[in-house]
C-alpha positions as CSV (number, residue, x, y, z in Angstrom):
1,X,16.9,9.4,-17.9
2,X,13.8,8.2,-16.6
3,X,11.5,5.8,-17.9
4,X,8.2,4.2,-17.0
5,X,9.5,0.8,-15.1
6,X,7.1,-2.5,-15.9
7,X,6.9,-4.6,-19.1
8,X,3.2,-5.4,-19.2
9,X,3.9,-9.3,-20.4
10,X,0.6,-10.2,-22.5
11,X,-1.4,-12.3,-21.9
12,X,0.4,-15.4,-23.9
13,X,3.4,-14.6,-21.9
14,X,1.5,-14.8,-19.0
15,X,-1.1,-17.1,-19.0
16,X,-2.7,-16.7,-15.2
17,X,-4.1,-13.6,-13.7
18,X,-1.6,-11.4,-13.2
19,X,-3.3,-10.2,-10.0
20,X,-3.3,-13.6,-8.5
21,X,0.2,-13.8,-9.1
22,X,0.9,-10.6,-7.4
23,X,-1.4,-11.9,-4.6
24,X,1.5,-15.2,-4.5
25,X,4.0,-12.6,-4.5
26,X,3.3,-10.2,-2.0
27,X,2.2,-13.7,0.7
28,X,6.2,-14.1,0.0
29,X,7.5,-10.4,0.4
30,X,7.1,-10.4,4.1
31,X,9.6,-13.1,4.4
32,X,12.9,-11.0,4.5
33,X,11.4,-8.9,7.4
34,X,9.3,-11.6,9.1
35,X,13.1,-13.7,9.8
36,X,13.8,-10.8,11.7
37,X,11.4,-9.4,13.8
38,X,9.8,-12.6,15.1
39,X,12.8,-13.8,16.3
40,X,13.8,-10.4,18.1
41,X,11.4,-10.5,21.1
42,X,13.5,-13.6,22.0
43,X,16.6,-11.9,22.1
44,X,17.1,-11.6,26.0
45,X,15.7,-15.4,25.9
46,X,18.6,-16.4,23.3
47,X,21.8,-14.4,25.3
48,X,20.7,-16.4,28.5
49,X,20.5,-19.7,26.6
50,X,23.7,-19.6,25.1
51,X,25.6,-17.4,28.1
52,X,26.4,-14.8,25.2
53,X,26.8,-11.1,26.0
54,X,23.8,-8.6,24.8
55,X,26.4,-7.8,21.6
56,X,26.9,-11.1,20.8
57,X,22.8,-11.6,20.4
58,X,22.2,-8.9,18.7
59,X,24.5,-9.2,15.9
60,X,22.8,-12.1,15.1
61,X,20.5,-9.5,13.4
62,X,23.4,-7.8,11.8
63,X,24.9,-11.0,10.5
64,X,21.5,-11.7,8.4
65,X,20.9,-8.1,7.5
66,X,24.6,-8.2,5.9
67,X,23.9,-11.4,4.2
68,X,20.8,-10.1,3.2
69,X,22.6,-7.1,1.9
70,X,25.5,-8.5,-0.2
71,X,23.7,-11.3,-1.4
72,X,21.5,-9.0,-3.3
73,X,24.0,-7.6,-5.9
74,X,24.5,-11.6,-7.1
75,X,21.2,-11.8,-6.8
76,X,19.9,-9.3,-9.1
77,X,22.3,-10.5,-11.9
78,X,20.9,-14.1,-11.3
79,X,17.5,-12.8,-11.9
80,X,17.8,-10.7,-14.9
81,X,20.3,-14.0,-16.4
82,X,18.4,-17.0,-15.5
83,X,15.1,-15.8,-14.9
84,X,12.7,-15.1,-11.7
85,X,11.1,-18.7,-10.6
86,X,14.3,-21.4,-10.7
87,X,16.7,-19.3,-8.4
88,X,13.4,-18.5,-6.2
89,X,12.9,-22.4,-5.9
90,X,16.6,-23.1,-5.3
91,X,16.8,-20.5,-2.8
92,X,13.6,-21.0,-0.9
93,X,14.8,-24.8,-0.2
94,X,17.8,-23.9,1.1
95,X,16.8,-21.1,3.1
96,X,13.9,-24.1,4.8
97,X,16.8,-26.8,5.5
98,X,18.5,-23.2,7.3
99,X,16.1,-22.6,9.2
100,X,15.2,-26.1,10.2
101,X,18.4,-26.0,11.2
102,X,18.5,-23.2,13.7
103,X,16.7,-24.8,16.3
104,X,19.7,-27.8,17.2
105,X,23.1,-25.2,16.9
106,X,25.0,-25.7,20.0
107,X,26.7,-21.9,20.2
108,X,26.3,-18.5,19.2
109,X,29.0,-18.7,16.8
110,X,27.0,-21.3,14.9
111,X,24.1,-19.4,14.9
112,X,25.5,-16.3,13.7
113,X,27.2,-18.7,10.9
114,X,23.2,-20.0,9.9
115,X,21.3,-16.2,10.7
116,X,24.3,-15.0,8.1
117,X,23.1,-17.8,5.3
118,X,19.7,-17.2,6.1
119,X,20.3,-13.7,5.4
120,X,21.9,-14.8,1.7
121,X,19.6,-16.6,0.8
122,X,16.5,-14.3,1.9
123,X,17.7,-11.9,-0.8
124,X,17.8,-14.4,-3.3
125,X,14.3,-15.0,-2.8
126,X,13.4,-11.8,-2.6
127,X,15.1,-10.2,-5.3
128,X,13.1,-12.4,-7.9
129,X,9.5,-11.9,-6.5
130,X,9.7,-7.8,-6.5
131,X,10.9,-8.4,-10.0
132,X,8.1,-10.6,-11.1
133,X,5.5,-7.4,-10.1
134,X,7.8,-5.1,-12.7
135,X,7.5,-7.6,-15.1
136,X,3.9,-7.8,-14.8
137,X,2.8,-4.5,-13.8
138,X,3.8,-0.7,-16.0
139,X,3.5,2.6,-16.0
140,X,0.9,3.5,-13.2
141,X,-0.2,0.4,-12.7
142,X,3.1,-0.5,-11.7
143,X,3.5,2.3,-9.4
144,X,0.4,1.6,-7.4
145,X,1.3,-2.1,-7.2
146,X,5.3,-0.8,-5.7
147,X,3.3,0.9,-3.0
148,X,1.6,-2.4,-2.5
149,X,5.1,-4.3,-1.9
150,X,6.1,-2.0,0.5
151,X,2.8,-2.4,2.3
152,X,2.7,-6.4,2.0
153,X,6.4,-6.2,2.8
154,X,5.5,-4.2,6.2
155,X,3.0,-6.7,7.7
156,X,6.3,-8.8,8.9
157,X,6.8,-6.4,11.2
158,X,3.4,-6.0,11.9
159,X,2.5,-9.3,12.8
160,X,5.7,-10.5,13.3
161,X,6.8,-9.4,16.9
162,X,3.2,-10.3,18.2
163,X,3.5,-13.9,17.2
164,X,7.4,-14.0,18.4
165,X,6.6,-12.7,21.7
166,X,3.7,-15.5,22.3
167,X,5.5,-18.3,20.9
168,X,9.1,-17.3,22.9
169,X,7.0,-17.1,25.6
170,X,5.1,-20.3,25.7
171,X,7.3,-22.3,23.7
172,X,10.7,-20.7,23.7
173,X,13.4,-19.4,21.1
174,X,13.2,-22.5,18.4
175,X,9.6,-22.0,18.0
176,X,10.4,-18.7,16.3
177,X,12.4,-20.6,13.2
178,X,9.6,-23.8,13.2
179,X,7.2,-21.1,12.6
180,X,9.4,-19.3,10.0
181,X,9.8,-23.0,8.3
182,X,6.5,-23.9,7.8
183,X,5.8,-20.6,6.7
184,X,8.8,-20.8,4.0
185,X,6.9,-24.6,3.1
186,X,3.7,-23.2,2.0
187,X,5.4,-20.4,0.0
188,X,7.4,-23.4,-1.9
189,X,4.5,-24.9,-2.4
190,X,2.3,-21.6,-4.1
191,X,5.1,-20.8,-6.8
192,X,5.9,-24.7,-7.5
193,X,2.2,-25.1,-8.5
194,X,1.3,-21.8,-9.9
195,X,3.9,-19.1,-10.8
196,X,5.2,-19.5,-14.1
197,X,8.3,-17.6,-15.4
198,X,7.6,-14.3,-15.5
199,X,11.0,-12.2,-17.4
200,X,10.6,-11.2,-20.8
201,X,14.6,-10.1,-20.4
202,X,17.0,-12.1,-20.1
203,X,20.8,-11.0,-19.8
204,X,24.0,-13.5,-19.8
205,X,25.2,-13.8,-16.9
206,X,28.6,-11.9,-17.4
207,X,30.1,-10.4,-14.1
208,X,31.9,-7.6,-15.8
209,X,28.3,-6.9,-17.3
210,X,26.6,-6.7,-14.2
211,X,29.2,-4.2,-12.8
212,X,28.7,-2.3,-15.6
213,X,25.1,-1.6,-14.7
214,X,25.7,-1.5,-11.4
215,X,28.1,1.6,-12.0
216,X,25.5,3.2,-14.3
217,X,23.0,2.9,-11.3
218,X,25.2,4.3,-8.8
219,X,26.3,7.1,-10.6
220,X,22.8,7.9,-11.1
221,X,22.3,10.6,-8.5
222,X,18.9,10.1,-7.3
223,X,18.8,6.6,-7.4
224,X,22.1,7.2,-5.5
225,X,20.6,9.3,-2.5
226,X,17.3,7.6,-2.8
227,X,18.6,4.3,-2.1
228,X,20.7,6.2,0.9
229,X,17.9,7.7,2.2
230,X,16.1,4.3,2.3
231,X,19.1,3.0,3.9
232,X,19.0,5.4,7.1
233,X,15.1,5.1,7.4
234,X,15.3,1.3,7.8
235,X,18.5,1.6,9.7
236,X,15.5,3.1,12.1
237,X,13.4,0.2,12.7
238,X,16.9,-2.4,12.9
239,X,18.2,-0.1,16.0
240,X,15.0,-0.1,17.7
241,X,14.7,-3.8,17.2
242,X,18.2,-4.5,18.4
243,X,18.1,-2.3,21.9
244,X,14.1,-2.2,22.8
245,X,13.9,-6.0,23.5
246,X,16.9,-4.9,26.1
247,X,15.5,-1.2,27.2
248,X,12.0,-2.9,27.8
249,X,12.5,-6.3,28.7
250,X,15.9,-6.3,30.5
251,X,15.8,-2.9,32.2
252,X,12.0,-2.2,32.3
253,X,11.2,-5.7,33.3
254,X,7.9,-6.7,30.7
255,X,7.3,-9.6,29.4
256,X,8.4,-11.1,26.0
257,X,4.7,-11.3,25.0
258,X,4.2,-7.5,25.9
259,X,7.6,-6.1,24.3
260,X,6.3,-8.4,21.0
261,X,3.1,-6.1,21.4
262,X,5.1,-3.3,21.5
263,X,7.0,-4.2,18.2
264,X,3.5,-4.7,17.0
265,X,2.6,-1.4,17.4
266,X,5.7,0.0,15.5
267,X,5.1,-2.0,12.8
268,X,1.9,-1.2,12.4
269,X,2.8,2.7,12.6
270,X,5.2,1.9,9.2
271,X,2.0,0.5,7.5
272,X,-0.2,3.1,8.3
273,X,2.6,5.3,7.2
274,X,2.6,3.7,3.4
275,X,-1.4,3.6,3.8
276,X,-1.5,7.4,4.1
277,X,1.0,7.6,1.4
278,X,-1.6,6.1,-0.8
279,X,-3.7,9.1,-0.1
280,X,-1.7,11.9,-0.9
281,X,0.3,9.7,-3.8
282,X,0.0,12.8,-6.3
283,X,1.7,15.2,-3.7
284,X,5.2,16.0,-5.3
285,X,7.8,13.9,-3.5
286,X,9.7,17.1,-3.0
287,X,7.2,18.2,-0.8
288,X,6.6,15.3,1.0
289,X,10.3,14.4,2.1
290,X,10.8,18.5,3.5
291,X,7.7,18.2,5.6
292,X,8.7,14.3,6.5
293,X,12.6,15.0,7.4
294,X,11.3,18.2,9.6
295,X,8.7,16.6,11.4
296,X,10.8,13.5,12.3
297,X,14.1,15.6,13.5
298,X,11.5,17.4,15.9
299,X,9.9,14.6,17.0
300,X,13.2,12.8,17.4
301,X,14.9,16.4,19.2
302,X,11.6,16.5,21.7
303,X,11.8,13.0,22.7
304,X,15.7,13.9,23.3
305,X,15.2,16.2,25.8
306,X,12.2,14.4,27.3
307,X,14.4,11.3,27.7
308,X,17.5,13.3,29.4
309,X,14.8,15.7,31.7
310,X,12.6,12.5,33.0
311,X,12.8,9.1,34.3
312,X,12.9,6.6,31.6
313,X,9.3,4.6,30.8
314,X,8.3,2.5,28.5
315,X,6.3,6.0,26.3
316,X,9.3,7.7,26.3
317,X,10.8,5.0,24.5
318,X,7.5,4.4,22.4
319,X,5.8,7.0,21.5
320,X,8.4,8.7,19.3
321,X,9.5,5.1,17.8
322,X,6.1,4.8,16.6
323,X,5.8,8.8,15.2
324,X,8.8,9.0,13.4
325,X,8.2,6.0,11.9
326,X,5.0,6.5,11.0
327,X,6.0,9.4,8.8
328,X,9.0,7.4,7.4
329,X,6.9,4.6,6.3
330,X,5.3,7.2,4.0
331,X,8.6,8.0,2.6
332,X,10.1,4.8,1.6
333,X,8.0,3.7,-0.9
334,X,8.1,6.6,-3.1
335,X,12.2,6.4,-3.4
336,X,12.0,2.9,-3.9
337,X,9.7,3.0,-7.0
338,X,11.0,5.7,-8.0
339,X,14.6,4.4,-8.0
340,X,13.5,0.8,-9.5
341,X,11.6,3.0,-12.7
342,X,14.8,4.4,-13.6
343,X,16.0,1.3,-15.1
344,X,13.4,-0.9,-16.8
345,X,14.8,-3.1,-18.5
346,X,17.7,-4.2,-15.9
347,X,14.1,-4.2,-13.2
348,X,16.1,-7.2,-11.9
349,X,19.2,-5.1,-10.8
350,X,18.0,-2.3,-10.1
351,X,15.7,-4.2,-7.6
352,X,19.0,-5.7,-6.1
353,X,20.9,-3.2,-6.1
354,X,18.5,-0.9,-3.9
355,X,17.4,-3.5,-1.8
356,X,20.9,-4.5,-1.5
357,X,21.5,-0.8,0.0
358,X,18.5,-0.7,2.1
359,X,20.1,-3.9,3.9
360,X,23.6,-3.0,4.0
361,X,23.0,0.2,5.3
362,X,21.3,-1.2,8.5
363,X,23.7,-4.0,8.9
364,X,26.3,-1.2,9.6
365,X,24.0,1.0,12.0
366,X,23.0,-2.5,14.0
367,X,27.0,-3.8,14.2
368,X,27.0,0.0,15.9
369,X,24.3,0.1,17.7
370,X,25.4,-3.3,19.4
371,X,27.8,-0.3,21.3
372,X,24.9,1.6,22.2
373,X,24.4,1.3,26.0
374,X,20.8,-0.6,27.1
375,X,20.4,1.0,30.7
376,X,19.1,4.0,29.3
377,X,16.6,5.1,25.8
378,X,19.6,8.2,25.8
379,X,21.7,6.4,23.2
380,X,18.5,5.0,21.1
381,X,17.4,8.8,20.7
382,X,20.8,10.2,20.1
383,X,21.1,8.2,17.2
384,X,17.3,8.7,16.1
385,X,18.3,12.4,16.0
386,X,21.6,11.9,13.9
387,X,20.2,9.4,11.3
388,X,17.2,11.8,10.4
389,X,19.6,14.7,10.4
390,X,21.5,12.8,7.7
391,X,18.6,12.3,5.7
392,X,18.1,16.0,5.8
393,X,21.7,16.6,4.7
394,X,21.0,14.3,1.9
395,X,17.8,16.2,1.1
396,X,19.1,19.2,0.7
397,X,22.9,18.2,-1.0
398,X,21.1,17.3,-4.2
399,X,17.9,15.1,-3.9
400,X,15.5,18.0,-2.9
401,X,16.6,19.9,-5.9
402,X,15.9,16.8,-8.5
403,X,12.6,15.9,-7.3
404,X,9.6,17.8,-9.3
């Protein structure tokens, strides 16, 4: 049964510009991507600093995209029970001491151990912020303001790699998390000052409860596949963040500066996917994911064979990174608002729950994709091919015949 997802406080319950507080929130959306791709130019960097093998390193991005993932469930029954800005607050200041702390760990292990708390308490940021824009924002107001998130949350890996690259290169690894800190600082600051609470529903905070509507999500089919779907796209960007820094840096022998270029330029292709999406946001979604899922399998199916037919190089890694992302970044935000506006009055939840998925998902495919051989983009396209192939599967199992 869908519904139209916002509450639309009034003004009493909201006494600042609800536009300015979306501006506060989407400054802080970026966070749960930007802890992970300005630190991944330095990946090469971290393995020879702590004499770790290239697995080791990279599932240092697994470890917070799991935390990240899990965390989320708790996260979205914190929200919906105690309210959006005092487990924000609580969280933020613990992830900053984190992250401060990164810098001084004396092996991988503890790393992984502080990357995997990071990850934690990321989502419990983040689950509260997208929730204050459903609480603010309904109907299509709402909708145009989802498409917003996704394209505030995708200047992380925008801008991101770009300023990783520079600051590994001049400055080294622990420049990446100072960075990250300061950033964090400022955020603290913004909702201390200026973000009052925002939920107009509040649930006890019953475990069994939050199960409960957890089940009733899950057995919702297209929230199911939709948060799937998401799952496999992102899973996307985390493989080509775990093996490029190796493909191009190690193997093809550029710099940390011009792989973090590089990243730029995927990250950007992901934004101008969702921009484009804002242009044809009345085309049924139907139609979008059948001509999305076809193009990306032949893109993905092309670049195959190029990659097995001709000498690796740096734009037979690139150039099809950057295309089928570009059309999936017109994808994801139409199943994640459509997912969240399935349950408006758990907004909270059913932002955790999804986001929860659309981290989890990726953990897995990056743990497996620390497997994937880095001599050669083979492997990288292999698995391009067989995640979009799954999308399609999902497509056409149940989530194609649902969408109008």
């Amino acid at each position: 049964m869908a519904h139209s997802v916002g509450l639309g406080l009034d003004s009493q319950a909201v006494p600042a510009n609800k536009n300015f507080l979306a501006a506060i929130v989407f400054f802080i959306l970026p966070l749960s991507g930007l802890a992970i791709d300005i630190y991944v130019p330095s990946l090469p960097a971290v393995s020879h600093y702590f004499g770790a093998d290239k697995a080791s390193v990279q599932l240092t991005i697994s470890a917070y995209m799991l935390g990240m993932g899990l965390s989320q469930l708790f996260a979205g029954g914190i929200a919906d029970s105690f309210g959006r800005r005092k487990p924000f607050l609580i969280a933020m200041f613990l992830f900053i001491v984190a992250t401060f702390a990164i810098p001084f760990v004396q092996t991988i292990n503890q790393l992984l151990l502080l990357r995997l708390l990071q990850g934690i308490l990321a989502a419990m940021v983040a689950v509260p912020m997208r929730a204050v824009i459903a609480d603010l924002f309904a109907g299509p107001h709402y909708h145009k303001m989802a498409s917003y998130m996704t394209m505030t949350w995708s200047i992380g890996p925008i801008i991101a790699p770009a300023i990783g690259g520079y600051l590994q290169h001049y400055f080294g690894w622990q420049a990446n998390f100072y960075f990250l800190g300061i950033y964090c600082l400022i955020s603290l600051i913004a909702i201390i000052f200026y973000l009052p609470e925002t939920s107009p529903h509040q649930h006890p905070f019953h475990v069994i409860q939050i199960l409960k509507r957890y089940k009733e999500m899950l057995f919702h089919k297209t929230f199911l596949m939709g948060l799937m779907t998401n799952g496999i796209l992102y899973s996307i960007i985390i493989l080509f963040s775990i093996v490029g820094p190796f493909l191009i840096q190690t193997v093809l022998h550029y710099s940390a500066v011009e792989f973090g270029r590089v990243a730029l330029l995927t990250g950007l292709a992901w934004f101008m996917g969702t921009m484009i999406n804002r242009f044809i946001i009345n085309v049924p979604l139907k139609k979008k994911a059948q001509a999305c899922f076809s193009i990306m399998l032949l893109v993905a199916i092309i670049s195959l064979f190029l990659n097995f037919m001709l000498p690796m190089n740096i734009y037979l890694i690139v150039t099809p990174t950057l295309l089928i992302l570009l059309v999936g970044g017109i994808l994801f935000p139409n199943y994640f608002s459509q997912g969240i506006s399935l349950f408006p009055k758990t907004t909270g939840s059913a932002n955790a729950l999804f986001g929860a998925f659309v981290f989890f998902i990726p953990s897995i495919s990056s743990s497996l994709g620390t497997f994937l051989k880095s001599n050669t983009a083979l492997p990288l396209m292999v698995t391009y091919s067989g995640l979009i192939a799954v999308c399609l599967i999902i497509y056409y199992l149940g989530l194609g015949r649902q969408q109008a």
